[in-house]
MARRO-523964 format. One record per residue: residue number from 1; residue in three letters; x negated, y negated, z negated of N, C-alpha, C, O in turn. Coordinates in pm, whole numbers. Example, Ala and Ser with C-alpha at 12.3 -4.5 7.8 and 13.67 -1.06 7.14 Angstrom:
<nodes>
NODE  resi  resn    n_px    n_py    n_pz   ca_px   ca_py   ca_pz    c_px    c_py    c_pz    o_px    o_py    o_pz
NODE     1   ALA   -1319     569    -780   -1230     450    -780   -1320     330    -780   -1424     332    -846
NODE     2   SER   -1285     225    -708   -1367     106    -714   -1290      -3    -787   -1341    -114    -804
</nodes>
This chain:
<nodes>
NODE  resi  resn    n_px    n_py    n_pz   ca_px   ca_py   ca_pz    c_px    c_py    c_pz    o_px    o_py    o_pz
NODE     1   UNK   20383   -3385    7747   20359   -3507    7821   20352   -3475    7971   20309   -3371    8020
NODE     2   UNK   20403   -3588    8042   20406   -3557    8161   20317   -3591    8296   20367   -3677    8368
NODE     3   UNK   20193   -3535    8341   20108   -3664    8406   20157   -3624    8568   20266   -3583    8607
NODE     4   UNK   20032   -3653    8643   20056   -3656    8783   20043   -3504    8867   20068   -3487    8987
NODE     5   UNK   20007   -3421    8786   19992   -3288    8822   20131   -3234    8793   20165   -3136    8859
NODE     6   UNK   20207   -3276    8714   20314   -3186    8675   20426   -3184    8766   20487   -3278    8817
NODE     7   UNK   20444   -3048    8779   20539   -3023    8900   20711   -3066    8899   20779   -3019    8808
NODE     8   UNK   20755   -3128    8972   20902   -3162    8939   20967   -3077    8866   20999   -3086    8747
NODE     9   UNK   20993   -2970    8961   21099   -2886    8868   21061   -2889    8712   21152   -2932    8641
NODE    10   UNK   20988   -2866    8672   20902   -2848    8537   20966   -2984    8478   21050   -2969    8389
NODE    11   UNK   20933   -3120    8521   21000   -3228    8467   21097   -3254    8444   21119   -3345    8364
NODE    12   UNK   21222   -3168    8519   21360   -3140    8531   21429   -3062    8397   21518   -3116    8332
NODE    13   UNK   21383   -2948    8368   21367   -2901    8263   21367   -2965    8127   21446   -2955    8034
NODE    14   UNK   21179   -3080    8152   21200   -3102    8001   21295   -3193    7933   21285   -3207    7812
NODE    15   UNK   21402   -3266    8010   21456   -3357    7944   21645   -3359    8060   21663   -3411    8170
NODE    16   UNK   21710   -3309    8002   21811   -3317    8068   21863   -3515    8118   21957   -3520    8197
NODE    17   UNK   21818   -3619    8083   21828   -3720    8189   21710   -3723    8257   21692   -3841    8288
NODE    18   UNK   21614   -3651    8298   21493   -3668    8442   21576   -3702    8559   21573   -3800    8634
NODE    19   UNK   21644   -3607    8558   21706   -3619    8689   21755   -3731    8717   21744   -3767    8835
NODE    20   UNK   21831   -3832    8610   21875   -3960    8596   21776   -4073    8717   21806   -4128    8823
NODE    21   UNK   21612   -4067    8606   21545   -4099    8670   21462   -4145    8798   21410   -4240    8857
NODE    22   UNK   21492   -3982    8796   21479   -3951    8994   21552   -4039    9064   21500   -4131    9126
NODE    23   UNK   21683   -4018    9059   21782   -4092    9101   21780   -4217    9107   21796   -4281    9211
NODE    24   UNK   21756   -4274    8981   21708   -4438    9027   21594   -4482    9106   21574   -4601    9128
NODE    25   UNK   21514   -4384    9151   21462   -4431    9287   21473   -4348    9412   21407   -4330    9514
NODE    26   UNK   21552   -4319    9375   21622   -4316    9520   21599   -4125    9555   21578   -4086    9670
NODE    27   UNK   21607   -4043    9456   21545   -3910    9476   21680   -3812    9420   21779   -3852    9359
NODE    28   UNK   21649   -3672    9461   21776   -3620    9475   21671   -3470    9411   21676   -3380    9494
NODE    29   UNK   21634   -3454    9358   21536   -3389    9304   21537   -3243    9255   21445   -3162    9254
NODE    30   UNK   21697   -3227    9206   21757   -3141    9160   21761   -3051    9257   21727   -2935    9234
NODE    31   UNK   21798   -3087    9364   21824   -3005    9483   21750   -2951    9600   21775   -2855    9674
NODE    32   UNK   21655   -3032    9598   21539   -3041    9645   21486   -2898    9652   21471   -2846    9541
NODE    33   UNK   21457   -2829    9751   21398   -2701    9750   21184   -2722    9746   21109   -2624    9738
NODE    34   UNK   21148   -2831    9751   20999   -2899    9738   20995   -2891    9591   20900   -2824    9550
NODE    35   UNK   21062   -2933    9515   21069   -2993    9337   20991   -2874    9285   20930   -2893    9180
NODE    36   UNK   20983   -2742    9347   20947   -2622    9300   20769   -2627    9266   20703   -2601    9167
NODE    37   UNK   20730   -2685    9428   20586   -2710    9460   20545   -2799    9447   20423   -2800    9428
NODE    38   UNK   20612   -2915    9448   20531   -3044    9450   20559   -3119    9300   20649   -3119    9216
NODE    39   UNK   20396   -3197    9322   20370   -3232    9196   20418   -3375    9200   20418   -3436    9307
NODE    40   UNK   20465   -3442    9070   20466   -3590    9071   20406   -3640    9142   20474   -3683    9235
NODE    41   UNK   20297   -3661    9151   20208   -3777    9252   20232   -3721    9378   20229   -3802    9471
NODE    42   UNK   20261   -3574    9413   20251   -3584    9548   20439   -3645    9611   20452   -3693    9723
NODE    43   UNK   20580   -3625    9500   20647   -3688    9560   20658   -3786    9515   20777   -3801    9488
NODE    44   UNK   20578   -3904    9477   20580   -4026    9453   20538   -4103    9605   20600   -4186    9672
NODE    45   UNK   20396   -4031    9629   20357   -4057    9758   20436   -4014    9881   20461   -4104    9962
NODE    46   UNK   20475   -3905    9905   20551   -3913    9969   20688   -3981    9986   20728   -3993   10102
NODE    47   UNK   20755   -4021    9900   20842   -4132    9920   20834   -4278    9873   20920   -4350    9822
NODE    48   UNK   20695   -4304    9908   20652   -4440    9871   20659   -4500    9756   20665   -4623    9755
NODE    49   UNK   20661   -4418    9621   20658   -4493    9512   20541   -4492    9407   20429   -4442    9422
NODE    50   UNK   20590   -4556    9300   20447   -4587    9219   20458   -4494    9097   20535   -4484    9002
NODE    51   UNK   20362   -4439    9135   20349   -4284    9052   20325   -4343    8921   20400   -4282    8845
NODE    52   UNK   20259   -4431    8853   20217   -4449    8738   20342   -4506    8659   20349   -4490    8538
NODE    53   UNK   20456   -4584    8739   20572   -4630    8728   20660   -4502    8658   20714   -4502    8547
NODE    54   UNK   20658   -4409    8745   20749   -4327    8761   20711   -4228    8660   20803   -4169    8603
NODE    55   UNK   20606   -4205    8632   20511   -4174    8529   20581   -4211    8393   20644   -4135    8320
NODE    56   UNK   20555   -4344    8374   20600   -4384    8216   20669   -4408    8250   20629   -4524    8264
NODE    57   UNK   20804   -4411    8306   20945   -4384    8260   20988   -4206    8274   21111   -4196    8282
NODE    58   UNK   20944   -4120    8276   20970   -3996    8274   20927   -3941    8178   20965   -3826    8155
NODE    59   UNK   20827   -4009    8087   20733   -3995    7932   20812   -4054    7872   20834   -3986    7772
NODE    60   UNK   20892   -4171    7870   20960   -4242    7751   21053   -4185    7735   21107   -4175    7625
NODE    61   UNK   21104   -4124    7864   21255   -3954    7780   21179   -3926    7676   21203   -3983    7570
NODE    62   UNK   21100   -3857    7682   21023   -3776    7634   20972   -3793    7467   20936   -3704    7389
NODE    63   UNK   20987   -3959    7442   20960   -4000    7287   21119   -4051    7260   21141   -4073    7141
NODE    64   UNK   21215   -4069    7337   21339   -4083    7247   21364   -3964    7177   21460   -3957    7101
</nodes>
């Protein structure tokens, strides 16, 4: 499961469409040399989005 501590890259990993995800708001994640260090909530906040959003759609990969 994926919460607000978990580090991008790590989310990238568990589900080959994350990255999909990313992408639909507007994130490039893959490439991202940050994805390494930073945790969900911190690039949610930093690019103005809603972590809890972004949250359960990166968990529902996760139960298909």
């Amino acid at each position: 499961m994926i919460d607000e501590q978990t580090k991008i890259a790590q989310i990238l990993t568990m589900h080959p469409k994350a990255a999909e995800v990313f992408r639909e708001y507007g994130l490039e994640c893959q490439g991202c040399s940050g994805a390494k260090h930073e945790s969900l909530r911190q690039g949610a906040i930093n690019h103005g989005l809603d972590v809890e959003e972004l949250m359960q759609k990166l968990n529902a990969l996760l139960q298909e």
